[in-house]
N, C-alpha and C positions, 0 to 999 in steps of 0.2 A: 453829283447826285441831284434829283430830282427835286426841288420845294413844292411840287404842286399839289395843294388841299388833298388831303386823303381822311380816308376813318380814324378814327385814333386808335393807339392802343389796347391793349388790355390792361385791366386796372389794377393787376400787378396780386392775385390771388387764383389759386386754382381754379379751373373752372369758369370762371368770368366772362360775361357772355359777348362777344365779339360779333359785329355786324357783318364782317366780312370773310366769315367762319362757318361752315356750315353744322348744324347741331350736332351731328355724329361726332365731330373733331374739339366740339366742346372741353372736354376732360381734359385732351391731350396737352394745350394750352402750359408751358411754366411758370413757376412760381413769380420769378419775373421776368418778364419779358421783355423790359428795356435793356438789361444785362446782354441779349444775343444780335445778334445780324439783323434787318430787317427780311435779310435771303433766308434765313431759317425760319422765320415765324409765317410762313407761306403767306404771307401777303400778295395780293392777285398787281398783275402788271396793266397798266391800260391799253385800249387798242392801238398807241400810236407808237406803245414799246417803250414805253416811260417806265423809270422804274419806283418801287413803293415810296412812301413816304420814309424820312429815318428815323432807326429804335433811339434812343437815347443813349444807346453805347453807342452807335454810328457818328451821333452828335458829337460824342467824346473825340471820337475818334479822329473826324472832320478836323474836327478844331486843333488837337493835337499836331494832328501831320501839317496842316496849316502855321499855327505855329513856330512849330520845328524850323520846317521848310523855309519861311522867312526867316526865325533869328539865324539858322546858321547858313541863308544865302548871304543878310548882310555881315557876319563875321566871315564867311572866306573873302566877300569883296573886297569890306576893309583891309584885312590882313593879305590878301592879296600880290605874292613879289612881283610884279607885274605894273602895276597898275600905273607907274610914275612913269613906264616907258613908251604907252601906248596912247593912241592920241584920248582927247575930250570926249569925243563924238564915240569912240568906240565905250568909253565907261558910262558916260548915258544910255547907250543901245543896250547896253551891259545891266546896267541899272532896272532902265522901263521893265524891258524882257522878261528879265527875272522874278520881278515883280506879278508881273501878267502871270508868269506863270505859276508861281505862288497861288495866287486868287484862282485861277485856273482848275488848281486842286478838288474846290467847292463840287465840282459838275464833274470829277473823275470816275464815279459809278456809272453815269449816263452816257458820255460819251470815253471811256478807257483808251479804247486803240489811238483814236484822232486825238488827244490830250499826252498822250505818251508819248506820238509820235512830232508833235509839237516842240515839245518839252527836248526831247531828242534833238531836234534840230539846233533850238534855243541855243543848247549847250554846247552847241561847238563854237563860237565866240563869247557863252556867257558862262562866269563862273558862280553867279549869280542863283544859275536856273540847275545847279546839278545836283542838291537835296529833292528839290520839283521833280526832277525827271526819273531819278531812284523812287520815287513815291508813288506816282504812275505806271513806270513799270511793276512794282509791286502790284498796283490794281489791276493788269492786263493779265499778269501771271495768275491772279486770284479768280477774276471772272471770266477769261479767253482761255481754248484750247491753247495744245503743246505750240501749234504754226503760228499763230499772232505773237505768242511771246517769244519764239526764235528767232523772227524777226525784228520786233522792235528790241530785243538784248543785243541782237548784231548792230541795229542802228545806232545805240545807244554806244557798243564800245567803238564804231564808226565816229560817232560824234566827239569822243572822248580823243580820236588816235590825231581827228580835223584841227582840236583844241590847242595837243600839246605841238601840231605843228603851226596854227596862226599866231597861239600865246605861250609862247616856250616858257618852261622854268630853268632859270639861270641856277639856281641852286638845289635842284634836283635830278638825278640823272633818267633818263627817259624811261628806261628798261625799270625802273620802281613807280617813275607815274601811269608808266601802261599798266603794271602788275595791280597795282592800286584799284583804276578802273574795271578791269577784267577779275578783280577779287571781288569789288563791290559788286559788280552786274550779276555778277553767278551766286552771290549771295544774296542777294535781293529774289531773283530768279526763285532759289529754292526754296524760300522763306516762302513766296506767295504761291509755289507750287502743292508747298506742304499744309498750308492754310487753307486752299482749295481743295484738296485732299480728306483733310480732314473733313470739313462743310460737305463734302460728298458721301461719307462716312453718317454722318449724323442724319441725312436727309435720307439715305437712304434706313438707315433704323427709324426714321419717322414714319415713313411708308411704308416698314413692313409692319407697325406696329398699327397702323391705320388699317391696314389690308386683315391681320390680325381679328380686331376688332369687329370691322364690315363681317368678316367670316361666321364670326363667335355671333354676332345679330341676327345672320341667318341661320346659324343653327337655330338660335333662340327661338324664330320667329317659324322654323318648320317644324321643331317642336309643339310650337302652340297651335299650329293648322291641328297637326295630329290629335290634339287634347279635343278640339272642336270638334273635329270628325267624328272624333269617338264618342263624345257628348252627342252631337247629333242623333248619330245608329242607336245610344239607349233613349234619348226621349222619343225616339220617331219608335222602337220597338216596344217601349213598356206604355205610353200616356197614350200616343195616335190608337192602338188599342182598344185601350179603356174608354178614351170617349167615347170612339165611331160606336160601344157596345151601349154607353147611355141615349147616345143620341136616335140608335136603331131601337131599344125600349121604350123610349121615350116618345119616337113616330108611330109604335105600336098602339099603346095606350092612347095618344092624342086618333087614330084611324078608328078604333072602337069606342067613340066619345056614347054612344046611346049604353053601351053597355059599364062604363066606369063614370058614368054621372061629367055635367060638364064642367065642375071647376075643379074635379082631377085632369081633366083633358085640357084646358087653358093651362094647366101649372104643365101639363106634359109639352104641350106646344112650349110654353116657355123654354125648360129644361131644353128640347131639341134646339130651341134657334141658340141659348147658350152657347150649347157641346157644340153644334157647328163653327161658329164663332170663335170657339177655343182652338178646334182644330183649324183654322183660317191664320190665327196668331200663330200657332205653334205651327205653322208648315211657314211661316215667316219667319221667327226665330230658328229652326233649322238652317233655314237658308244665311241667314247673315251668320251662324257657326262655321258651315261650310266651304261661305265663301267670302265670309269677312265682310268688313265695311268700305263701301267706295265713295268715295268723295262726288262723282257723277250721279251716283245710283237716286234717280225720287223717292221720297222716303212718304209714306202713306197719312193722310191725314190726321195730324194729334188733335186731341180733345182740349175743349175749352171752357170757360167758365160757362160759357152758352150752353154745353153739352151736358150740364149737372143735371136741370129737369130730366132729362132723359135716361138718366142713370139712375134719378128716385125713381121714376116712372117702368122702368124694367124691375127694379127691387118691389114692390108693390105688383107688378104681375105675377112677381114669383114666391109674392103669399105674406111679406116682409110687411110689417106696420111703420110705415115711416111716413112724418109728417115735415114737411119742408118749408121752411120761412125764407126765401128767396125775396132779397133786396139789392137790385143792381142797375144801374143804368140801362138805357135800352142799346146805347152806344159804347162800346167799350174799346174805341178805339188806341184811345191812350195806354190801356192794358197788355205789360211786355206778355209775350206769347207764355213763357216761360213759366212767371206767377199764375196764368190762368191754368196753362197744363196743372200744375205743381196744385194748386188748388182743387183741382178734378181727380186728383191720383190721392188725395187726403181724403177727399169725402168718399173715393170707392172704397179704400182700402179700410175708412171706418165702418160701413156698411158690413167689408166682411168680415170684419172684427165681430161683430155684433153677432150675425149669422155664426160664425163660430163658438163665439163665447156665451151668447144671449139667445139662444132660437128662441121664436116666438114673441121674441120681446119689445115692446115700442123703443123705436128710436123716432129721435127727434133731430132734423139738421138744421140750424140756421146757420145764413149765408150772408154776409151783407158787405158791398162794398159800395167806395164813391173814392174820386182820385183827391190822393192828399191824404186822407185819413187809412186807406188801403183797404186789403178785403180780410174781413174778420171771419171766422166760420168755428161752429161748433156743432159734433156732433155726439150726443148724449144719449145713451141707451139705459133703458131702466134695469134694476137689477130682476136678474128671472126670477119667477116663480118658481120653477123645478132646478136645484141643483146636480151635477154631471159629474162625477169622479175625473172624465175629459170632454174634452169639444169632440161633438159628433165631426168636425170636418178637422183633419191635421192640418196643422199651420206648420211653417218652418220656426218661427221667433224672430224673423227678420224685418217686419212691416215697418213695424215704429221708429227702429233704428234706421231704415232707408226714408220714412217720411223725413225723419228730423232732419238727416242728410239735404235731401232735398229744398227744405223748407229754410235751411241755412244758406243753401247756394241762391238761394232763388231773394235771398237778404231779409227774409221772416224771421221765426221764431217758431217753434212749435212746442207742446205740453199734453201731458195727458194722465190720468189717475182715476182715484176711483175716491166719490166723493161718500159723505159723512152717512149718508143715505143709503149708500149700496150703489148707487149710478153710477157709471163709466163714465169719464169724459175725454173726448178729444179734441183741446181747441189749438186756434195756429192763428198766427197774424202775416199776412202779408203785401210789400209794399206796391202802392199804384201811384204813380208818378202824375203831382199835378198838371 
């Protein structure tokens, strides 16, 4: 087998994330995984047909058959009835050989056929190399079809029939050292055909239980087009709607500005470029419902801390008392994109806080950042004057729990209540990198 650098393992708990795994096959992953085959743990092969790196059972196993394979090549040596009859030169050939091919063993996953068929040969003058050779065939029967291992089992009782005629035993009769041979081979044979067998078995319920899986994702995942689509057809039928009707009211009243006075007609102007606006998002949000998100797709420009002026500055067209204390570099280069959105999505979403729960009422935003200390912001709305049994505008209850969200990813903090005064407050800290 192979030594050449590979990934490691897995770290021997479900689940564990493996580099050379791909996420779907995560799970499948066992308990432990030095316990199997390095052939079962789908390990990828390189282009040159190298094969994976070995599990730790493989190691065992290495070592094991190595082992073996030498202690009981040098006890038939030794014991040997032979060996006082035959010359020097033949027990040294005898000796090396067998050895080599001992060591041999090491690289029997990489190369099986040519290693087995080695070994074969070996052993028809060595008696050294015939644990070797039984150990190799067993790896040709395990990783080679029925045809490589009917021939090198033929070669193999070949080698054995060469043996008993170059190195005769004097004290056994031939008809039991063939049987011998031709016992062993066919039992090595089956052994490694039935262990391939089974590894075929297992790989194949690995696959079907991957295939399984893959299936069950896409049902999942055509499931949730459906949920989308259907979300789509109700916000495109109830909201598309509604606005197109404020926005058509609202171009009414801004066309008769001499007959409704002109700073009804500025707030109707407003209201229209809003509803437009709205319907511009919301035929964008449809669109990423119905056809999901792509990794190619441009995604339209996000707002930034630069964009806050302009967010007071539309709430103040549309009739809102807000006063903004704006303290920021003129540079804000250093500023992750992230924290500046995430900052803009706080101070709108307090604005509409305000408008919901405060109409009419001062808000006040300060803004301040510089890198190093980050950007601080608070936005405080006074307590109204007229109390509401409800907010003229419905809210879901969602705002604050998706700010704080946000404001935790973004590596802030976020806070908000209602102070001793009656005033709301919403403040948040977030970080800018010196």
């Amino acid at each position: 087998m192979s030594t050449s650098p590979a990934t490691p393992s897995a770290a021997g708990t479900p689940g564990a994330l493996v580099p050379w795994l791909p996420p779907e096959r995560q799970r499948l992953l066992p308990e432990h995984p030095g316990l199997l085959p390095a052939a079962l743990l789908g390990r990828p092969t390189d282009p040159q047909g190298t094969p994976p790196r070995r599990s730790g059972r493989d190691w065992f196993i290495d070592t094991t058959c190595f082992v073996l394979a030498l202690g009981l090549g040098i006890l038939l040596f030794a014991t040997s009835p032979d060996r006082h009859d035959v010359s020097p030169i033949v027990l040294w050939l005898d000796a090396i050989s067998g050895t080599l091919s001992c060591f041999a063993l090491w690289w029997r996953r990489r190369w099986p056929v040519e290693i087995a068929v080695a070994a074969a040969l070996v052993a028809t003058f060595s008696i050294f190399a015939a644990i070797a050779g039984l150990i190799a065939l067993f790896t040709v029967a395990v990783h080679r079809r029925s045809r490589p291992v009917a021939a090198v089992a033929a070669l193999n009782v070949a080698g054995g029939a060469a043996f008993m005629v170059l190195r005769p035993d004097p004290t056994t009769p031939v008809y039991l050292t063939a049987m011998v041979v031709v016992l062993a081979t066919a039992g090595t044979v089956a052994w490694g055909m039935f262990v391939r067998a089974r590894r075929q078995l297992v790989m194949s319920l690995h696959e079907r239980a991957e295939r399984a899986e893959a299936e069950q994702q896409l049902r999942v995942d055509q499931a949730r087009q459906l949920e989308r689509n259907r979300i789509a057809r109700e916000m495109h039928d109830v909201l598309a709607h509604r606005i197109s009707l404020v926005s058509m009211h609202a171009g009414a009243l801004e066309f008769r500005a001499e007959a409704v006075g002109g700073e009804v007609a500025r707030s109707a102007a407003v209201i229209r470029s809003s509803a437009h606006q709205a319907l511009e998002d919301l035929r964008e949000v449809i669109g990423i419902l119905r056809d999901g998100v792509h990794d190619d797709a441009p995604e339209r420009p996000q707002p930034t801390l630069a964009d806050v002026p302009c967010l007071i500055e539309e709430s103040q067209q549309a009739g809102m008392h807000v006063t903004l204390r704006f303290t920021v570099p003129d540079t804000v280069d250093g500023l992750p994109l992230s924290v500046g959105r995430t900052a803009y999505r706080i101070v709108q979403e307090g604005l509409t806080n305000a408008r919901k729960h405060a109409p009419g009422a001062a808000v006040v935003v300060d803004l301040h950042g510089n890198p190093g200390p980050g950007v601080t912001l608070e936005i405080r709305s006074r307590r109204p004057i007229e109390t509401r049994a409800e907010p003229v505008i419905p809210g879901a209850g969602q705002g604050l729990v998706g700010l704080a969200e946000r404001a935790d990813l973004a590596g802030g903090q976020l806070e908000h209540g209602r102070l001793p005064n009656g005033d709301f407050r919403l403040g948040a800290w977030l970080p800018w990198p010196a």
